[in-house]
C-alpha positions as CSV (number, residue, x, y, z in Angstrom):
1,X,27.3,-0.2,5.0
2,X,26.2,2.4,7.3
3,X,23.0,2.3,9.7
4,X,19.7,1.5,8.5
5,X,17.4,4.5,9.5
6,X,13.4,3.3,9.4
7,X,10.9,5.3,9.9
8,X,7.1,4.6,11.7
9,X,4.0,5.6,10.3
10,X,2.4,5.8,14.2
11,X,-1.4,4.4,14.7
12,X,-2.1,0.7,16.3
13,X,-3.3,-1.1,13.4
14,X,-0.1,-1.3,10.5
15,X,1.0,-2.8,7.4
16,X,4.2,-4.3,7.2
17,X,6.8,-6.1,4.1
18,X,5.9,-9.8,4.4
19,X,9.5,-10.3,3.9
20,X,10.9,-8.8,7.1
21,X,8.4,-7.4,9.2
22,X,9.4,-3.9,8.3
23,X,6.6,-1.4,9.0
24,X,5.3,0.5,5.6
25,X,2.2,2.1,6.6
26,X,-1.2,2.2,8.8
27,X,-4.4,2.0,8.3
28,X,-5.1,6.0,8.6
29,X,-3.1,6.0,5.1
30,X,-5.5,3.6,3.0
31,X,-7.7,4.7,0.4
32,X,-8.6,1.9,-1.2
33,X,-9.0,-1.9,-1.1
34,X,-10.1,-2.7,-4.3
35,X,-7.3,-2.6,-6.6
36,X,-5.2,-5.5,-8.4
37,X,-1.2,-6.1,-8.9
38,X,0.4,-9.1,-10.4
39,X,-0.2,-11.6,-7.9
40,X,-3.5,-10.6,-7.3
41,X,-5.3,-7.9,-4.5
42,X,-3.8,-5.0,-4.2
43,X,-4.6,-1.8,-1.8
44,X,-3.9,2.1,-2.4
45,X,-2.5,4.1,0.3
46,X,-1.7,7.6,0.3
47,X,1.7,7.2,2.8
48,X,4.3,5.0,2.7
49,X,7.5,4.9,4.6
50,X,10.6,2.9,4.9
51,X,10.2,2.1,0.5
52,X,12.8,2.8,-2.0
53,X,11.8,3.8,-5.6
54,X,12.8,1.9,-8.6
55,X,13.4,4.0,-11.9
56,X,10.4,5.7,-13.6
57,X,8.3,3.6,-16.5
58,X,4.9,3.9,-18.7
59,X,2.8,1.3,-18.3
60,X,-0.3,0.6,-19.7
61,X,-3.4,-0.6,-16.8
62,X,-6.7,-1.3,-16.5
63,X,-7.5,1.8,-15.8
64,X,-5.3,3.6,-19.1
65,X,-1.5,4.4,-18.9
66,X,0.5,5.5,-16.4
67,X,4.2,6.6,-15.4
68,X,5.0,4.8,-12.2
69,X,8.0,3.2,-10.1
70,X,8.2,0.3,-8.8
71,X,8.4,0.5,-4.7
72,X,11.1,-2.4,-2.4
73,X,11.1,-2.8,1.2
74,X,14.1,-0.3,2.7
75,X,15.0,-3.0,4.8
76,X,15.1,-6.6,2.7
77,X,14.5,-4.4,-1.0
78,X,11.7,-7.3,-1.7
79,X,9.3,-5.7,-4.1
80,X,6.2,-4.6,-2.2
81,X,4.4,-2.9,-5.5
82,X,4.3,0.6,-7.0
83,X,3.8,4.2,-6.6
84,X,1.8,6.9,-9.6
85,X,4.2,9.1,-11.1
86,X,1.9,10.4,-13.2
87,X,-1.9,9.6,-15.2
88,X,-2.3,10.3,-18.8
89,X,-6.2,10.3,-17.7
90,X,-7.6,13.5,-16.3
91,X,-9.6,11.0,-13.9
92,X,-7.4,9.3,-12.6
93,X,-5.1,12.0,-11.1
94,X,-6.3,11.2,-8.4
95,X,-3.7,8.6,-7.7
96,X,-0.9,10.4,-8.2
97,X,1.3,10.6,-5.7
98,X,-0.4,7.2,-4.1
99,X,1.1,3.7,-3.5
100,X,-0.6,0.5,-4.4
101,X,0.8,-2.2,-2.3
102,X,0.2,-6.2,-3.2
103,X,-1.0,-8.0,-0.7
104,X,0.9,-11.1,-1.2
105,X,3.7,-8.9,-0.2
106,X,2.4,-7.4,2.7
107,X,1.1,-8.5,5.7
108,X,-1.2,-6.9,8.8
109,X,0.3,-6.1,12.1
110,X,-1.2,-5.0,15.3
111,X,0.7,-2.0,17.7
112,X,0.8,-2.4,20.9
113,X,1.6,1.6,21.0
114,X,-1.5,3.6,21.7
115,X,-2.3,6.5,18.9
């Protein structure tokens, strides 16, 4: 296996895979705190990096259905949670495009880089 290439989202105050440490996004990139995955709170960011994609599904939510993928850490490929593909719902385009990670799987880290 060749070298693993990671990428960093920049800012002080990040979000990382539980699993590994591996950074996935900042704080800049959330949009919300108020959504809910399988094991419970979730958050919606607008960036991630260092995720790989899992194959497209329709799934059926709280909020009506959906096409998304399923997103695992680049580095350990622990699930971390999904990304919109697409909304059937006119109002909730809005996420598409966005990543909701769980935050069972996710944990907060602090830079010691300045922005």
């Amino acid at each position: 296996m060749g070298k693993l290439f990671l990428e960093h989202p920049g800012g002080r105050r990040l979000y990382a895979c539980a699993s590994c440490a591996t950074v996935l996004t900042n704080k800049r990139s959330l949009v919300s705190t108020s959504f809910h995955g399988m094991s419970g709170s979730a958050y919606l960011f607008n960036n991630v990096v260092n995720v790989l994609r899992g194959d497209s599904r329709t799934t059926d939510m709280r909020t009506g259905r959906h096409i998304v993928r399923d997103v695992y850490c680049k580095r350990c490929q622990k699930y971390v949670g999904w990304t919109y593909e697409y909304a059937m719902s006119a109002d909730q385009q809005y996420k598409e495009g966005m990543y909701v990670l769980e935050c069972f799987y996710i944990m907060q880290l602090q830079s010691k880089v300045k922005d």
